[in-house]
N, C-alpha and C positions, 0 to 999 in steps of 0.2 A: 504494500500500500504506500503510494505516495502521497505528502503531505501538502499541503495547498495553503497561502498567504492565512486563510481563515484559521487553520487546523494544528500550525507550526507549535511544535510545546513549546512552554515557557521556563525558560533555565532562571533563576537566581540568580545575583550577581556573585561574583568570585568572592572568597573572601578575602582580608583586609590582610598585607604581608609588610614586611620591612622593604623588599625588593620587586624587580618590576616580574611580572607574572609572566609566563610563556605557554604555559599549556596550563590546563586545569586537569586533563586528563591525556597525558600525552599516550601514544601505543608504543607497547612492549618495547620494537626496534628504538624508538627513537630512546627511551628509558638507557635501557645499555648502553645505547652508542656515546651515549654521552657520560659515561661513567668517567670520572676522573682517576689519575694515577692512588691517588689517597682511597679511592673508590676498592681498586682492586686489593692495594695493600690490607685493606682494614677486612675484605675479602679472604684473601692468605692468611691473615694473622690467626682470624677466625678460625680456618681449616685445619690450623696448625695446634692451634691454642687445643681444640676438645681432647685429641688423644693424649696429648702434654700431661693434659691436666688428670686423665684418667692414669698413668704413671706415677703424676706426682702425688695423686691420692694415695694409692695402692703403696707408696712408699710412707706417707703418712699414717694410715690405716688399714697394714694387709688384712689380706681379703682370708687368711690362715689364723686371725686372732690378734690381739697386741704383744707385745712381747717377739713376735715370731718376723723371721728375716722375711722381705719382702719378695714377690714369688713375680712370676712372667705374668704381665698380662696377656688375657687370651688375643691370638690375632683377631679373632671374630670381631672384639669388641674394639678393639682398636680399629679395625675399619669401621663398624657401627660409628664409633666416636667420628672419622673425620669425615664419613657423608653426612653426619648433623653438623660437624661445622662448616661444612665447604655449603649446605645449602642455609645453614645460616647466616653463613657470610657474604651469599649471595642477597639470601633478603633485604640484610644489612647494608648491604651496595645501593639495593634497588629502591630502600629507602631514602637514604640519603640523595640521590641521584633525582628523586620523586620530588624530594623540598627543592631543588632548587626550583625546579619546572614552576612550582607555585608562588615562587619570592621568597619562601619560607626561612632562606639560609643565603648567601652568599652567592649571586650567580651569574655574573659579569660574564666570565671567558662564555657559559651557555645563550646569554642571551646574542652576544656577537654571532654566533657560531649556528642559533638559529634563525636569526635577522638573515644570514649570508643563503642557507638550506632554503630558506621559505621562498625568499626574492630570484634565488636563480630557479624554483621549479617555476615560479609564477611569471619570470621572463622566458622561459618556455610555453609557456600557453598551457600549466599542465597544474589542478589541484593543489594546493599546500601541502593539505591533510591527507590527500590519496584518496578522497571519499569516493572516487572513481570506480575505485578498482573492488572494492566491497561488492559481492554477490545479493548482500541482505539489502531491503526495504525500508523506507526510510523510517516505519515504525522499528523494526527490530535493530535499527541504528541506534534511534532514541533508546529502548530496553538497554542495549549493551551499552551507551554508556552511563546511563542512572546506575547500573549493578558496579560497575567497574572503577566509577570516579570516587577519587580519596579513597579507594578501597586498600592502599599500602598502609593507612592509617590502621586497620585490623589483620595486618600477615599474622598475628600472632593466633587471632583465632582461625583466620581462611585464607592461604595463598590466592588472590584474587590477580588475574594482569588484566589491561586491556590490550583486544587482539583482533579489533575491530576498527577496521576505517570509517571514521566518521565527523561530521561536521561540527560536533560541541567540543568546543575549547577555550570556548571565557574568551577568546580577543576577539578585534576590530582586525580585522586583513588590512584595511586601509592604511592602519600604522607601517605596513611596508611598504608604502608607496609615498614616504617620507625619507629624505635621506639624511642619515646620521652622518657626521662628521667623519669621513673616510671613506662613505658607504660610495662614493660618486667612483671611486679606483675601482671597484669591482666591474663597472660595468654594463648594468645591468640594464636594458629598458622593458617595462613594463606595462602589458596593457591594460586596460581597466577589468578589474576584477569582473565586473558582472558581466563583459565580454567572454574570458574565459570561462566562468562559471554556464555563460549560456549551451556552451558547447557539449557537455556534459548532462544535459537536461534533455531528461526523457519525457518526452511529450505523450499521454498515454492516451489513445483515439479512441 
């Protein structure tokens, strides 16, 4: 089902951050790709740290009693240990990587970096957001991303991603068709957004 000027849902405005906002809901790829160095570290360390830590227990308080010299951990659990760190470390990434998208945290080098992504697909004649290339309707767009957005805020209770191209992302397009200070090197020219967008619109007879 497509939605019509009358039908359009109504999103809320984003909420209020230290920094400037980028996505509200950005999808999975863009998440990762933007991982920073600190990203992956705090990742590793993660992976590293469970079965560490499961040694340095077991040296603490063997698993044969107190008193008693401390014994091999089993291999089993020592790999148990570092697939829960290496995907908690992952979460951990994917959190962190999530505030910036929001303004939540520090995110200068992302917003360059998605100013430059957004502007060359859109001086391509080609979506921002990819909403194109989505199989689903524009109500099961709306669904995926109500279920999906801030959903890194509860990884603890449901690993949640968005994995859905879609149109809700809290900004104005038009802010990139402003050019920031440097942004004129890049290159870029740009047609009007609702030009491109026309292109894309399926007209249902």
């Amino acid at each position: 089902m497509s939605y019509t000027a009358s039908t359009q849902p109504v999103r809320s405005d984003p909420p209020q951050s230290d920094y400037e906002l980028i996505d509200v809901d950005p999808h999975f790829n863009r998440v990762v790709g933007y991982f920073r160095s600190s990203d992956y570290l705090a990742w590793g360390a993660s992976t590293a740290a469970f079965p560490l830590a499961l040694q340095a227990w077991e040296r603490l308080e063997p698993a044969q009693g107190a008193f008693k010299a401390p014994g091999k951990v089993p291999g089993g659990a020592l790999r148990t240990a570092t697939l829960l760190g290496f995907l908690g470390g992952f979460y951990l990434a994917y959190v962190r990587s999530s505030k910036r998208f929001l303004g939540w945290t520090e995110n200068e080098r992302e917003v360059k970096k998605d100013r430059y992504e957004i502007k060359k697909l859109l001086s391509q004649e080609k979506l921002p957001y990819h909403e194109n290339e989505s199989v689903l309707d524009d109500r099961l767009k709306d669904i995926a991303n109500r279920n999906s957005q801030f959903s890194f805020t509860a990884f603890a209770v449901l690993p949640w991603f968005n994995l859905v191209h879609h149109p809700y992302h809290g900004v104005n397009v038009q802010k990139y068709y402003v050019d920031r200070p440097g942004e004129e090197a890049w290159g870029f020219k740009l047609k009007p957004y609702d030009e491109i967008k026309a292109k894309y619109t399926k007209v249902i007879e």
